[in-house]
C-alpha positions as CSV (number, residue, x, y, z in Angstrom):
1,X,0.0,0.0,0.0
2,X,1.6,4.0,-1.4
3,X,1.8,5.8,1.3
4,X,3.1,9.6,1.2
5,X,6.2,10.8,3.0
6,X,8.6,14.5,3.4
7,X,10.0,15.0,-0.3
8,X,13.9,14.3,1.3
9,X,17.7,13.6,-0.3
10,X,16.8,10.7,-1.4
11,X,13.8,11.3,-3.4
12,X,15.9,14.1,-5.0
13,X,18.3,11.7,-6.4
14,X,15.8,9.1,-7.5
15,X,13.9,11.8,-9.2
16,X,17.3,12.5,-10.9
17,X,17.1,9.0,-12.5
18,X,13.3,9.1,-13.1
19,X,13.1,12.2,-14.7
20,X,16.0,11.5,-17.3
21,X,14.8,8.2,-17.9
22,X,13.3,9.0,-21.8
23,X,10.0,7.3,-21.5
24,X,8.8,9.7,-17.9
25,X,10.7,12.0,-19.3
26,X,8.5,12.4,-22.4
27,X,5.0,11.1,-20.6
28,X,5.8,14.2,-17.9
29,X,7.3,16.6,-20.3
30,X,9.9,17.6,-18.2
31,X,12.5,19.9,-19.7
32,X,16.3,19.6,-19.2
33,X,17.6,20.5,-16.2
34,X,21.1,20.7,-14.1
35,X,21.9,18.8,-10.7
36,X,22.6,22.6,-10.1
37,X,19.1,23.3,-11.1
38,X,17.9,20.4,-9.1
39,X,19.9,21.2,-5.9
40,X,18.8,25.1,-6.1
41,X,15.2,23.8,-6.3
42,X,15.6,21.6,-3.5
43,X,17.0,23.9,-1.4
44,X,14.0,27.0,-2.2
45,X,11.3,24.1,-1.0
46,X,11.5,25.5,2.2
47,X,10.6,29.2,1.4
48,X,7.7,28.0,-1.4
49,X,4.4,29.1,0.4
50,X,3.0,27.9,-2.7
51,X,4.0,24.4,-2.9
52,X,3.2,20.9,-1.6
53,X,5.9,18.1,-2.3
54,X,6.0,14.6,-1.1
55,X,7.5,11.5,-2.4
56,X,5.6,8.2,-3.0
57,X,6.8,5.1,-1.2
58,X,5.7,1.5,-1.8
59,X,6.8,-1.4,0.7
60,X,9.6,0.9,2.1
61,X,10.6,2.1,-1.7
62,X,10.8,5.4,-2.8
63,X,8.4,5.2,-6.4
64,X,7.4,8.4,-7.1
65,X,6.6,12.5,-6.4
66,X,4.1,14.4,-5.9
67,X,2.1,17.8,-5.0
68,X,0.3,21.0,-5.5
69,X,2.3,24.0,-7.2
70,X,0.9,27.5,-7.7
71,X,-1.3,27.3,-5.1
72,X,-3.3,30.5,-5.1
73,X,-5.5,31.3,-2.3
74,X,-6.9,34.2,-4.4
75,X,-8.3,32.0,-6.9
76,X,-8.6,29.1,-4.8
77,X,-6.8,27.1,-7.1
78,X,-3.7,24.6,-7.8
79,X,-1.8,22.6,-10.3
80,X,-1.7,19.5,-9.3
81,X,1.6,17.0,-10.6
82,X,3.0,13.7,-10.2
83,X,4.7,10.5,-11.3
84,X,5.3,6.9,-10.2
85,X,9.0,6.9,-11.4
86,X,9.6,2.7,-10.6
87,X,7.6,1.8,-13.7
88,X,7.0,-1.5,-12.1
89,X,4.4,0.0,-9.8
90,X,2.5,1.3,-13.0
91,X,-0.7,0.3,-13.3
92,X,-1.2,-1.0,-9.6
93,X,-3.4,1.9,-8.5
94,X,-1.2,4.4,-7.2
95,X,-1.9,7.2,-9.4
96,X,-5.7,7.0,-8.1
97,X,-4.3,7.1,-4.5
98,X,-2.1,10.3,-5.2
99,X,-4.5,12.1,-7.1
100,X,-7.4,11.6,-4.0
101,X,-4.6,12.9,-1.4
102,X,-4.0,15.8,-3.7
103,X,-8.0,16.7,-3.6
104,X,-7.7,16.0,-0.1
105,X,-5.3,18.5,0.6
106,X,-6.7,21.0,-1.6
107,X,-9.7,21.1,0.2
108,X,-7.7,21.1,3.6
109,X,-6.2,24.2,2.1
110,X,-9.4,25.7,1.4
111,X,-9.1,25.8,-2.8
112,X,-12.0,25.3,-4.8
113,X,-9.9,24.0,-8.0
114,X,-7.4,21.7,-9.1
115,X,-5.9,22.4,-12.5
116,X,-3.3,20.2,-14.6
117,X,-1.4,19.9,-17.5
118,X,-0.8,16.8,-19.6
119,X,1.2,15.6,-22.4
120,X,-1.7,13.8,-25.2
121,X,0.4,10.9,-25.2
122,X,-0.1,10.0,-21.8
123,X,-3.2,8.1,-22.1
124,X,-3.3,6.4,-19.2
125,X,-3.0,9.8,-17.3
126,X,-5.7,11.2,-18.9
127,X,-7.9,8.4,-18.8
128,X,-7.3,8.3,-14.9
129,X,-8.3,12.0,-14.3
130,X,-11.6,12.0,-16.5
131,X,-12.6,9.0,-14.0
132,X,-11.4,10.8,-11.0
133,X,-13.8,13.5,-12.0
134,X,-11.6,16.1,-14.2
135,X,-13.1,17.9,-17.2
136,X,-10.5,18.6,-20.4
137,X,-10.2,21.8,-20.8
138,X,-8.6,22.1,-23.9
139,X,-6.4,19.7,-26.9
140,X,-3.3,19.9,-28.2
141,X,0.1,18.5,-27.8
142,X,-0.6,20.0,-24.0
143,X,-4.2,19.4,-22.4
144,X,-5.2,20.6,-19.8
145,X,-7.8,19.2,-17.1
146,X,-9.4,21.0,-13.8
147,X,-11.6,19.6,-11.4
148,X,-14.1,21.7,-9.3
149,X,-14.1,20.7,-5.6
């Protein structure tokens, strides 16, 4: 059973790894970035007021990130993002089970929407939100979903 847990060192470096792999890569459309860039972003996590990061484990395994960015209590709103980075725990349920403790703490934090962006390849993604309850906003090589809560 995924539990979540702090976003520490170690989750920095597997994200390394998951995040270059091609395939996640691609599926999260994650640019290029630095270890510099990685370890300056790790290090600002602290001062982000509007960000919430945890990592994913499964059976005491580090699998995955993720959290709320742009969190705007002016519009009551959030992007939500994540990814199971051990591929073998694709498909097993976990994406479900981060996506509901994202709503969870979106309402906790008083927001009335959850917003995302997705690449139009990731059809597993997509198909996961639309049963989860999100509505497609728009097409293109980058659709976008939100969810009112």
């Amino acid at each position: 059973m995924a539990v979540l847990a702090n976003y520490n060192l170690t989750f920095l470096e597997k994200s390394w790894e998951w995040l270059n792999d091609p395939e996640i890569k691609e599926l999260t459309m994650t640019p290029d970035f630095s270890k510099e860039d990685q370890q300056k972003f790790y290090k600002s996590l602290s001062e982000k007021k509007d960000y919430w990061i945890k990592g994913i484990i499964e059976n005491n395994i580090p699998i995955g990130a993720m959290g709320l960015k742009n969190i705007s209590t002016c519009d009551q709103s959030a992007e939500y993002w994540g990814y199971i980075g051990e591929k073998e725990y694709w498909g097993k349920g976990i994406g479900k089970f981060i996506l509901k403790q994202a709503i969870i703490k979106a309402g906790e934090l008083h927001l009335k929407k959850i917003y995302l962006k997705v690449s139009y390849k990731n059809i597993i993604a997509k198909n996961l939100y639309l049963k989860m309850g999100f509505k497609k906003k728009s097409s293109g090589e980058i659709e976008y979903y939100e969810i009112t809560l």
